[in-house]
C-alpha positions as CSV (number, residue, x, y, z in Angstrom):
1,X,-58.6,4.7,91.5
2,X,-60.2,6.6,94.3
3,X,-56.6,6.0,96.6
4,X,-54.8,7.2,93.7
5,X,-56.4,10.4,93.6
6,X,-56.8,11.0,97.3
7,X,-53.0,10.6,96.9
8,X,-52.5,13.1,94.4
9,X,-54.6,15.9,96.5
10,X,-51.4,15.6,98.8
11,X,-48.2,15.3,96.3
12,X,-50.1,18.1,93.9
13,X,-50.0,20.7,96.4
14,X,-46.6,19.3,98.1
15,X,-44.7,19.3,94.8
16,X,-46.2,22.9,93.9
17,X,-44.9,24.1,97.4
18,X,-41.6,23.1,96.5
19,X,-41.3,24.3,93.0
20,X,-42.7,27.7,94.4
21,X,-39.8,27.4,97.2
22,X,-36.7,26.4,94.9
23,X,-37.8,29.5,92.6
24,X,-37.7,31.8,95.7
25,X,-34.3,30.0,96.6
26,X,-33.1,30.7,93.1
27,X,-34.1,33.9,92.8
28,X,-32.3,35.0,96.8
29,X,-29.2,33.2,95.5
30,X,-29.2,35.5,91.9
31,X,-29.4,31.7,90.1
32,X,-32.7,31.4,88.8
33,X,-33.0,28.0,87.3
34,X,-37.2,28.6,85.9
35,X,-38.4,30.8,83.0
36,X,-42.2,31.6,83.0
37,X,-43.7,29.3,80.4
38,X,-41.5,26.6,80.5
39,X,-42.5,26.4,84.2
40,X,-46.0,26.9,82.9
41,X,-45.8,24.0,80.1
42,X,-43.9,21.8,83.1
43,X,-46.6,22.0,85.4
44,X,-49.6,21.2,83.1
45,X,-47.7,18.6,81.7
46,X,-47.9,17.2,85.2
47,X,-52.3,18.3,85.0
48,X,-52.6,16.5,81.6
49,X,-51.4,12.8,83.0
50,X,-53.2,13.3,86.7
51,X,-56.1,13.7,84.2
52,X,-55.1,10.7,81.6
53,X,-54.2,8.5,84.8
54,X,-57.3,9.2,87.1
55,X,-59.7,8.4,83.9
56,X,-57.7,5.3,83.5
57,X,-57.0,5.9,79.6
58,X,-54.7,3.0,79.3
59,X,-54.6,-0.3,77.6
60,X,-53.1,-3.0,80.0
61,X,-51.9,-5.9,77.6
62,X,-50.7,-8.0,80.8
63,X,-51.5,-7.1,84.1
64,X,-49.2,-8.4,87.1
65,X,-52.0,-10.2,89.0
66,X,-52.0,-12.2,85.9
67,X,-48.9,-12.9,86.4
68,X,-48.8,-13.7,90.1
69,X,-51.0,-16.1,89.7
70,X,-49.2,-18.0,86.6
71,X,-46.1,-18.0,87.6
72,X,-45.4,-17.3,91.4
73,X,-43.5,-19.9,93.3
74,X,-43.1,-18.7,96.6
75,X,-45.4,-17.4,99.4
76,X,-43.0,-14.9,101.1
77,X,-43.7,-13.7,105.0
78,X,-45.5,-10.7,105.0
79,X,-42.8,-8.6,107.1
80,X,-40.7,-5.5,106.2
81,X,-37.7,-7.9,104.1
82,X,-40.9,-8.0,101.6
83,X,-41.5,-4.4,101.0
84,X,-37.9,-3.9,100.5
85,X,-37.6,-6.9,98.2
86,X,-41.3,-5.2,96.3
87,X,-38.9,-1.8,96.3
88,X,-36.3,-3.0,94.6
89,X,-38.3,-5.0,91.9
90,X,-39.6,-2.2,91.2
91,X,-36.8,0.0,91.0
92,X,-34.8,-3.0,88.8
93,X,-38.1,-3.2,86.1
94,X,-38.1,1.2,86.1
95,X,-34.7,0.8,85.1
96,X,-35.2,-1.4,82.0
97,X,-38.3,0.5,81.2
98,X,-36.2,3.4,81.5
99,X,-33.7,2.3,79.2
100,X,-36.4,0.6,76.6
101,X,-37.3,4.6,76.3
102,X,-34.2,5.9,75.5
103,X,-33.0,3.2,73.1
104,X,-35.9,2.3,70.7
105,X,-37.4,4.4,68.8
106,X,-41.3,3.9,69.2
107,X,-40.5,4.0,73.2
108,X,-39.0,7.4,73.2
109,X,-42.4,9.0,72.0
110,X,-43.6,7.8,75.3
111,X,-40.5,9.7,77.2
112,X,-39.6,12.5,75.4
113,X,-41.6,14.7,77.2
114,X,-39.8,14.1,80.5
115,X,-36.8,15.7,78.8
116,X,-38.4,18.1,76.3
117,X,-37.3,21.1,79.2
118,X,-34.2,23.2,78.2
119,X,-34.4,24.5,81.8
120,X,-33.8,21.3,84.3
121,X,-35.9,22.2,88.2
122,X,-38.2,20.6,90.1
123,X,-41.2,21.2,87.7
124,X,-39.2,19.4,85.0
125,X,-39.8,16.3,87.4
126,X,-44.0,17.1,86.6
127,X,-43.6,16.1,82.7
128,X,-44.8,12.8,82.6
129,X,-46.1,11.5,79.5
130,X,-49.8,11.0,78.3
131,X,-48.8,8.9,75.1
132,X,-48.3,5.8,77.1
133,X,-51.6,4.2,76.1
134,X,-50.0,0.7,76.1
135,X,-49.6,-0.3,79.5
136,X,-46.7,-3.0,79.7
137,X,-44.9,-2.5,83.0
138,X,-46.0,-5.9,84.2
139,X,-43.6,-7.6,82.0
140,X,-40.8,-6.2,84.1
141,X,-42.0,-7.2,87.0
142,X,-41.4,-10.8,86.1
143,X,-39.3,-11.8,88.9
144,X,-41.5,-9.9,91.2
145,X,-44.0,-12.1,90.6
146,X,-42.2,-15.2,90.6
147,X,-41.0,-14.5,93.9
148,X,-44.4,-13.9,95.0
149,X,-44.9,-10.2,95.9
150,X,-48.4,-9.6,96.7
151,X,-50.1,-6.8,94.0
152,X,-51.1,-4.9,97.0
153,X,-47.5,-4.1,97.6
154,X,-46.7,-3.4,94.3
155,X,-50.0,-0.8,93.5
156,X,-48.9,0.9,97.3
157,X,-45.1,1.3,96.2
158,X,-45.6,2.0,93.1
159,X,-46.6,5.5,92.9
160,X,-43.9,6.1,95.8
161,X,-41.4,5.0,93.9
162,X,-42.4,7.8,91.5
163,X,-42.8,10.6,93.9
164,X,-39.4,10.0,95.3
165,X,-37.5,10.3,92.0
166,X,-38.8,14.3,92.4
167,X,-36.4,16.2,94.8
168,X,-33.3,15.6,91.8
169,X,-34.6,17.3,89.3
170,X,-33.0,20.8,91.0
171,X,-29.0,22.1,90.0
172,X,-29.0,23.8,93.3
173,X,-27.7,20.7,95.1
174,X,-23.9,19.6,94.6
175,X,-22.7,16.1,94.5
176,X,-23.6,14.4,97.8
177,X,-20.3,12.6,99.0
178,X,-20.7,8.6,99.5
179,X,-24.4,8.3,98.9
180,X,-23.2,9.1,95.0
181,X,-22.0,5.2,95.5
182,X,-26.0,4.3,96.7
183,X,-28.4,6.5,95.2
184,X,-29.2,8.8,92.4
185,X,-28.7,12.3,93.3
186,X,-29.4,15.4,91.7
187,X,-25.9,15.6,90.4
188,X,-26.5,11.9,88.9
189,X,-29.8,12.9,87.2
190,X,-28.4,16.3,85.7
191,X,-26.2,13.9,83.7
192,X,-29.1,11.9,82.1
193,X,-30.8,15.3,81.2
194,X,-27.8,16.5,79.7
195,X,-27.4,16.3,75.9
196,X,-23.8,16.5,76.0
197,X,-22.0,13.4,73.8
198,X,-20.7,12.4,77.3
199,X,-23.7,12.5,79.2
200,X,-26.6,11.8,76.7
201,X,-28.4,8.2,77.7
202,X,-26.6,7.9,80.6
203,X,-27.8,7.2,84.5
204,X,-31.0,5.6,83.9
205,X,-31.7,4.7,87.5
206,X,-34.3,5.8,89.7
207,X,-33.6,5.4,93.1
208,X,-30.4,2.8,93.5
209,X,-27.9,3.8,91.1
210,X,-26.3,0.7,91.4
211,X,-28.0,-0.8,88.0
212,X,-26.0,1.9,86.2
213,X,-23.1,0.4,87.4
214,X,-23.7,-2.6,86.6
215,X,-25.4,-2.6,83.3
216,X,-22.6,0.2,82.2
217,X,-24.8,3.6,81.9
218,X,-23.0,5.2,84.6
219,X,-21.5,8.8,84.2
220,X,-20.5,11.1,87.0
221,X,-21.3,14.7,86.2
222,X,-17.6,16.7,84.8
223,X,-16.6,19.7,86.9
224,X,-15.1,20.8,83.5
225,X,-18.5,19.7,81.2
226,X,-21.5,21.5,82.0
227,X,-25.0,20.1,81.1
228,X,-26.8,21.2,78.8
229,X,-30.2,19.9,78.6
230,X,-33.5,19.2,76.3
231,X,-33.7,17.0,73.1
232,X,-31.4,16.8,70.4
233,X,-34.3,17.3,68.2
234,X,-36.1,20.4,70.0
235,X,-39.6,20.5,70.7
236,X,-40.0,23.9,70.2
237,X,-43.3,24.2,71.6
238,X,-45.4,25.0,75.2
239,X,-48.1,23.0,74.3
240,X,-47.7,19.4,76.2
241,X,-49.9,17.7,73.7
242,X,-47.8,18.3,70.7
243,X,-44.5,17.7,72.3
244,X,-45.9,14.2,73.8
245,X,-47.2,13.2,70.3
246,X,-44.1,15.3,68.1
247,X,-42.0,12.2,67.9
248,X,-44.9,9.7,67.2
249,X,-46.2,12.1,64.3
250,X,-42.6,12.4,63.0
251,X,-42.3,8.4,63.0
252,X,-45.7,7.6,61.1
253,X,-44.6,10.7,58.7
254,X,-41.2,9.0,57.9
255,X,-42.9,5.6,57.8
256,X,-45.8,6.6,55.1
257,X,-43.0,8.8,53.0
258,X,-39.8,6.4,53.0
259,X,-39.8,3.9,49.5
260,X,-37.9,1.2,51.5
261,X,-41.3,-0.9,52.5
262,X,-39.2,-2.6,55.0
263,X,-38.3,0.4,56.7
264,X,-42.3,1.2,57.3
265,X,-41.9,-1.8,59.5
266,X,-38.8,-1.5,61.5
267,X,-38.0,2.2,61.7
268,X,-40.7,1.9,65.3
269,X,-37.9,-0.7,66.7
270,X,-34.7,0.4,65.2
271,X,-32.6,2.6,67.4
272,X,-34.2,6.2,68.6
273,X,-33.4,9.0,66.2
274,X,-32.8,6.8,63.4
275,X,-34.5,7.1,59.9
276,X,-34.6,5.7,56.7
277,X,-31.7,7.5,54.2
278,X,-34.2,8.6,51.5
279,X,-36.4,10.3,53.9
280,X,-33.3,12.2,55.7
281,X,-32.5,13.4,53.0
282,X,-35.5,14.8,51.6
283,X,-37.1,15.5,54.6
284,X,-34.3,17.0,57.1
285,X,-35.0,17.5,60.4
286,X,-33.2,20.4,62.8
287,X,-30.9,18.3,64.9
288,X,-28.5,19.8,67.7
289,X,-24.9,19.1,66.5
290,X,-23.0,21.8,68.8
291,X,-24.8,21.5,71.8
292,X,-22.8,24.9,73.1
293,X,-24.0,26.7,71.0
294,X,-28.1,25.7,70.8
295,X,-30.3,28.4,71.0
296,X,-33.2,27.7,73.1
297,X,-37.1,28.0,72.2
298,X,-38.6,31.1,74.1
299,X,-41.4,33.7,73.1
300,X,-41.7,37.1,73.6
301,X,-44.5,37.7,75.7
302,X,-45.9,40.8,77.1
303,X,-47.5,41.8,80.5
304,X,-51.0,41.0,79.0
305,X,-49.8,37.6,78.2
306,X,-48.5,36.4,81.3
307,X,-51.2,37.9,83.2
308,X,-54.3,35.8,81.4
309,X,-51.7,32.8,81.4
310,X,-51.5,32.9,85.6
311,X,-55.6,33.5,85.4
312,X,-55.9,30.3,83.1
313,X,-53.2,28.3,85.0
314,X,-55.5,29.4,88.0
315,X,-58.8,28.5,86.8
316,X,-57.3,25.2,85.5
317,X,-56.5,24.3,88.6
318,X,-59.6,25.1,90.7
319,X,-61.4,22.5,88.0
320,X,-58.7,20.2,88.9
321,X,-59.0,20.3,92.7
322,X,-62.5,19.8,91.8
323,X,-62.4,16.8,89.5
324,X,-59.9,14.7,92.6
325,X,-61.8,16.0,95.5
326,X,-65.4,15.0,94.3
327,X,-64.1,11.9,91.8
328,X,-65.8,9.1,93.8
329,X,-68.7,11.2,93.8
330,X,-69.3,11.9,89.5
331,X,-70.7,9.8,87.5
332,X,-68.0,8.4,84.3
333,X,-69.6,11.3,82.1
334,X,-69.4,13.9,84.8
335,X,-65.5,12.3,85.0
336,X,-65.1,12.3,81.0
337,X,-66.4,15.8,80.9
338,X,-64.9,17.8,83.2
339,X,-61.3,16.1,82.4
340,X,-62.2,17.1,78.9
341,X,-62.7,20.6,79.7
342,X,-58.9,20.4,81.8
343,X,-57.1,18.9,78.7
344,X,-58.8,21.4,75.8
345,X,-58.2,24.4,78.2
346,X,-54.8,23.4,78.6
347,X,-54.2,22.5,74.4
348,X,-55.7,26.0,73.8
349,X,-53.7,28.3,76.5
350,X,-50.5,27.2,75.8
351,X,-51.2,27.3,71.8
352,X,-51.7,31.0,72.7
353,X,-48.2,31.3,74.7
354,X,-46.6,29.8,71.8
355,X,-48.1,32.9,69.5
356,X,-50.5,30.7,66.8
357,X,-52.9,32.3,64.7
358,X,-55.3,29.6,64.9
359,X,-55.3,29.5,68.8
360,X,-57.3,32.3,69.5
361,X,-60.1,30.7,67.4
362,X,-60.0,27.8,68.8
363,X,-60.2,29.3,72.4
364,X,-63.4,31.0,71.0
365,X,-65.1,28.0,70.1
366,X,-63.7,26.2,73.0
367,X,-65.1,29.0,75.4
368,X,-68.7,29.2,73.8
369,X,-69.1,25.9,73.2
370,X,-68.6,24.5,77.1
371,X,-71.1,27.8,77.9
372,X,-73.9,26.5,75.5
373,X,-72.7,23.2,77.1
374,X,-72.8,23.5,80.9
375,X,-75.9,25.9,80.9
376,X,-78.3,23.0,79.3
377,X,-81.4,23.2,81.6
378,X,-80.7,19.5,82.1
379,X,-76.6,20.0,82.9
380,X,-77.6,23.1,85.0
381,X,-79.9,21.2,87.6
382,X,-77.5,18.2,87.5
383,X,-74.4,20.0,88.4
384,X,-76.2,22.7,90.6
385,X,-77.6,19.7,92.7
386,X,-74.7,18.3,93.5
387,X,-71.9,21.6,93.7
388,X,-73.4,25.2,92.6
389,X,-69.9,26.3,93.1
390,X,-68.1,24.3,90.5
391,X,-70.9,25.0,88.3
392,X,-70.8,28.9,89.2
393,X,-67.1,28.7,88.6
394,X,-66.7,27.5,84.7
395,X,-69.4,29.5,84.3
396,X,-67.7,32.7,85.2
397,X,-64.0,30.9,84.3
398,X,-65.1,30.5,80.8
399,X,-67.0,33.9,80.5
400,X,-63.8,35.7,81.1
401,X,-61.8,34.0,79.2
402,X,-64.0,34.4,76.2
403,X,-64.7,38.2,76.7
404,X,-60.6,38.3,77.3
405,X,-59.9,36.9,73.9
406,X,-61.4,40.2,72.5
407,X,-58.5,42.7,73.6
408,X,-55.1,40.8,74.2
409,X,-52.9,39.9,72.0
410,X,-50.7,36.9,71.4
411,X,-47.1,36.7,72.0
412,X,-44.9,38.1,69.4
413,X,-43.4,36.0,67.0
414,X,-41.7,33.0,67.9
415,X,-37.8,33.7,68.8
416,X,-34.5,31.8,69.2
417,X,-32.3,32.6,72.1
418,X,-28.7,31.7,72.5
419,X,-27.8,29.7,75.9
């Protein structure tokens, strides 16, 4: 785990660099492709499954050295054939994963996030889902592990398979000649965020698109059908919690309300977006039919707003940079506590930005409770031995924050925009 996060004190800041340089681009070029709290709601989507990932909140039901060690059948040489054949294992299994996500029903809860976005940039790429509390890749990675690919391999390529399906989330880059035969570009991946009936589920690779044209999910992107991109069923939120848990809540809802008893059991496996006829009809649900003319989720936020939004993204972050640099260093608790402090401060910023009553309560108690919290006589000498200037920090972080809640005001009420 302590790899993973030293990795992640390079990507974090890399990725941010070129979010912050494609916004610049877009704005020189007069085609600004980022609004202010999506991009906000992007990039602590990104901080919510560092956090989930690095405190290893995950239930593993077979792990692939299991598997290695049942099933394997060869002893390949350890030479570079073997971390190309490991690359495209794992590319293969992403792209059944992939399409698991976007056909079943109970899968897409762990997905949707990715394509919540009615923007499509580089932060989009940062969505990654926290609801994944199943882990299953391994069973993917069957032939992988017949064949005999070492774990190490695996765990190393793993999360660079994942950092290189980044640079196409961007609509600044055109179609790329021949290499739209080899890979998937950015004009590829526009197409699978696209909610267009010719473009939704399609181009499910991650790296070789060649899978798409085999398995038949290949669509080139129209010159004459532009993308239009989110969910058919719209989020309609900043916060990253609710729209990683929206669908699941909406699937346990339509399960407990439905009369059919066998559709409790199989509306989780039937087809995503499907639901039981007595509950659709007493229980409707706003669905995109004219994707043209969608009007997309934005608030009306002032100055104020967007100012204490930056200072919380800010502060956020600083406890973030802490929690990776020092994480071989805290204890589980310390790990548990400050990654709890990350995930409620993120819940209760972005329930401000989307205009709640309740949220500026709950950023009260969420405030004054870590104060009482951290400034324990016992928590003081155990986090002042070890850093005084994390410890100085939430102090003052969560000071202001609280004294802040006392003069602005939330967003104004929550408005639909057409585009």
């Amino acid at each position: 785990m302590e790899a993973y996060t030293n990795a992640l004190l390079i990507a974090i800041p890399s990725f941010s660099f070129l979010v912050l340089l494609e916004i610049t681009y877009g704005h020189l070029k007069g085609f600004q492709t980022y609004t202010f709290t999506d991009t906000l709601t992007s990039m602590t989507s990104g901080i919510t499954q560092t956090i989930k990932n690095s405190l290893g909140l995950i239930v593993v039901l077979i792990s692939y050295p299991f598997l290695l060690e049942k099933i394997s059948i060869f002893s390949l040489p350890n030479n570079y054939w073997i971390w190309i054949t490991a690359f495209i294992c794992i590319d293969f299994a992403q792209y059944w994963i992939h399409r698991l996500k976007h056909t079943i029903n109970i899968f897409w809860n762990i997905h949707v996030i990715h394509h919540s976005s009615e923007e499509f940039n580089l932060a989009c790429a940062l969505r990654q889902s926290i609801s994944n509390l199943i882990g299953f890749t391994a069973l993917f990675l069957i032939p992988a592990a017949i064949i005999g690919i070492p774990y190490k391999l695996i765990s190393i390529l793993t999360p660079l398979h994942l950092f290189a399906q980044f640079w196409y989330h961007t609509r600044h880059i055109g179609k790329l000649g021949f290499l739209e035969y080899f890979i998937v570009t950015p004009s590829q991946h526009r197409v699978h965020h696209a909610i267009n009936p010719e473009y939704i589920d399609k181009n499910l690779s991650a790296i070789f698109c060649i899978w798409d044209r085999i398995f038949g999910t290949f669509q080139e992107e129209l010159d004459d059908v532009e993308p239009v991109y989110g969910v058919l069923k719209p989020v309609q939120t900043w916060n990253p919690f609710w729209i990683n848990f929206q669908h699941l809540w909406r699937l346990t809802k339509d399960a407990f309300h439905t009369k059919d008893w066998k559709a409790k059991f199989y509306i989780w496996f039937k087809p995503t977006g499907w639901r039981p006829e007595d509950v659709k009809e007493k229980y409707p649900i706003q669905i995109i039919t004219d994707v043209y003319s969608r009007e997309k989720y934005v608030t009306k936020e002032k100055i104020e707003n967007k100012l204490w939004a930056i200072f919380q993204f800010i502060g956020i972050n600083f406890l973030l940079y802490y929690f990776l640099t020092f994480f071989s260093d805290l204890s589980p608790i310390n790990r548990l506590e400050i990654g709890a402090i990350i995930m409620t401060s993120i819940f209760g910023f972005t329930s401000v930005m989307d205009g709640l009553k309740w949220s500026k309560s709950f950023e009260f108690l969420r405030c004054s409770s870590a104060l009482i919290y951290f400034t324990l006589p016992y928590k003081w000498d155990l986090y002042e031995s070890s850093s005084q200037i994390f410890l100085y920090f939430i102090v003052i972080y969560l000071s202001l924050t609280l004294i802040s809640l006392f003069f602005i005001s939330l967003p104004e009420k929550l408005m639909y925009a057409k585009g």
